[in-house]
N, C-alpha and C positions, 0 to 999 in steps of 0.2 A: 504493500500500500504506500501512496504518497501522504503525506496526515501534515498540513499546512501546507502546501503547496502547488502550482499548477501539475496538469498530466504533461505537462515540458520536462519535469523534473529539475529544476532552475529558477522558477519564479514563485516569490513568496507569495502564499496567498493562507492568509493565518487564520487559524482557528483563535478567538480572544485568550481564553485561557489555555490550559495543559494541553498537547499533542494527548496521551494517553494518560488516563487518572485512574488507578486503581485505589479502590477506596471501602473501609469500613468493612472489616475481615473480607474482602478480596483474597482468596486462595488459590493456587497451584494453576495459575493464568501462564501463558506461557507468549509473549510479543516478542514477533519472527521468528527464526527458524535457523537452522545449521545447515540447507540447503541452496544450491543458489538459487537465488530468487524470491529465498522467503524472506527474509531478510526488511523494515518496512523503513522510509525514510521518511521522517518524524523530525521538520525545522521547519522555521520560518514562525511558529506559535507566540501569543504573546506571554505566554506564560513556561512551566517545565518544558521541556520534551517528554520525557517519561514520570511521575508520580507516583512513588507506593505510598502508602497514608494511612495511619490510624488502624492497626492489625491487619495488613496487606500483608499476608507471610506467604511463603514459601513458590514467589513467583519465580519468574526466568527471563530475562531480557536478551537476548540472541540476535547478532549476528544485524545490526541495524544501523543506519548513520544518524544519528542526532546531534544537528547544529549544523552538517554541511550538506550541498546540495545531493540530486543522483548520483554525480559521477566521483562525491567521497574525496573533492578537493577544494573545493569553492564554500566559502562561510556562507550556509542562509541560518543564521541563529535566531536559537528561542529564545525567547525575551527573558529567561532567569534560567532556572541550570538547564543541562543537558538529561541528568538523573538524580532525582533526588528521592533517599527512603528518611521518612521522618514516620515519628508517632507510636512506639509500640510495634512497628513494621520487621519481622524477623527473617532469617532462615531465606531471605531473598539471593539470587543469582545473576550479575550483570557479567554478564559474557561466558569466557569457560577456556578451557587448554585446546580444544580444535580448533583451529584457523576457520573457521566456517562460524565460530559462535564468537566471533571477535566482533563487539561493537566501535564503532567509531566516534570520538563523544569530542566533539572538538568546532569550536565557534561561536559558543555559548553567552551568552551577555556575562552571565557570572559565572559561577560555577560549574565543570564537567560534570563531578558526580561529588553530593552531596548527603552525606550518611549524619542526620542531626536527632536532638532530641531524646528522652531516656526511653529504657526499650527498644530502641534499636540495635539488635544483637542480631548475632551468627551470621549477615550476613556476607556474602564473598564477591567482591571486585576481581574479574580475571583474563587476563588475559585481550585489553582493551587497547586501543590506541587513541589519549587521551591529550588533547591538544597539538595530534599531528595527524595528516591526513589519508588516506588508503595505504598510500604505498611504505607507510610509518616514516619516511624523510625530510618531510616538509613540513614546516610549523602551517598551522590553524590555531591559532591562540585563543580558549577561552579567556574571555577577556577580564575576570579571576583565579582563581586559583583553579588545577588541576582536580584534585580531590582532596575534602574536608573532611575532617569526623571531628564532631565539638558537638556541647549541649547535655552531653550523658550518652550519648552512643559508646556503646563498649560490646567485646568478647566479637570484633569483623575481623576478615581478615581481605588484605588488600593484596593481590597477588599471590604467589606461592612456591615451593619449591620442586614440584613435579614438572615435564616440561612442558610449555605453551601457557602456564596459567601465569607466567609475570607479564604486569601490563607495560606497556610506553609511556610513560607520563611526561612530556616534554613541550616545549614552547610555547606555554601560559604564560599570562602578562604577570602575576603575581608569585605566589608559591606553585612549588611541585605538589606538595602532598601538604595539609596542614592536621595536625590534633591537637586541638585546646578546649579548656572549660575544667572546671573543677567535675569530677567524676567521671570525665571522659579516661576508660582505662580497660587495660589488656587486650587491646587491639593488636593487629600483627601486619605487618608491612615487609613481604618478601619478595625476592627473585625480580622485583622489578626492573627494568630502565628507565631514570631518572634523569633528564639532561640530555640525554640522546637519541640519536635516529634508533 
């Protein structure tokens, strides 16, 4: 699917708020797909790209571009993050170690992906390319930070040590990776690429 934008695949044409809102125990939803084509291009919105919210547990984000255009080089961003799980939202999955469930989160007004709020736990960032473009070379600078966990998010883990699940976090205008806030803790931050193609 195209979700903000024309069938050109190139011109914004926004939905007000969220690209995609999972909301208020929303479970086991699963937006795009590890095959080509399933894959949905979710920018150009004035709000999120993607949304988990308020006991949104155990979804799957796969294999999608949020914040650039079709062709996964060209910024069309969402008017605030690229992914954000906030509220009690658990057990959630943005991307994964196969190259086919790699999302592209890069162009964003603020924030790529944003993990806030207490109760957000277990879930796993993996394997993304996170303010660089398809071909992981080229900056697409969200235009905050890379990835946040602040507020009381704790027990995620952001990448990993098996192979394909460390993400690219590179060529944001602010931080790489940020975790702050009193109670934000025992998070995990591995295998990543920070700073580089």
């Amino acid at each position: 699917n195209l979700i903000g934008l024309a069938a050109n695949g190139t011109t914004a044409m926004p939905n007000a708020n969220e690209g995609i809102l999972l909301w208020s125990a929303t479970r086991h939803n699963t937006i795009g797909g590890t095959e080509p084509g399933e894959g949905n291009v979710i920018s150009g919105n004035g709000g999120t790209g993607v949304q988990m919210d308020t006991w949104a547990n155990n979804n799957r984000v796969l294999g999608n571009f949020i914040g650039v255009d079709a062709t996964g080089r060209t910024v069309l961003s969402n008017g605030v993050d690229g992914v954000r799980i906030s509220y009690w939202s658990s057990g959630n999955t943005v991307g994964g170690s196969a190259p086919g469930a790699r999302n592209v989160i890069a162009g964003n007004r603020y924030d790529g992906v944003r993990l806030t709020q207490t109760g957000v736990s277990a879930n796993r960032v993996l394997g993304n390319y996170i303010g660089i473009d398809v071909t992981g070379t080229q900056a697409v600078p969200n235009q905050d930070r890379g990835l946040v966990i602040e507020a009381g998010a704790s027990d995620n883990e952001v990448g990993g040590s098996n192979p394909g699940e460390g993400n690219v976090i590179s060529g944001n205008q602010t931080h790489g990776v940020g975790i702050w806030n009193v109670g934000t803790a025992r998070n995990v931050v591995r295998g990543n690429f920070i700073g580089t193609d």
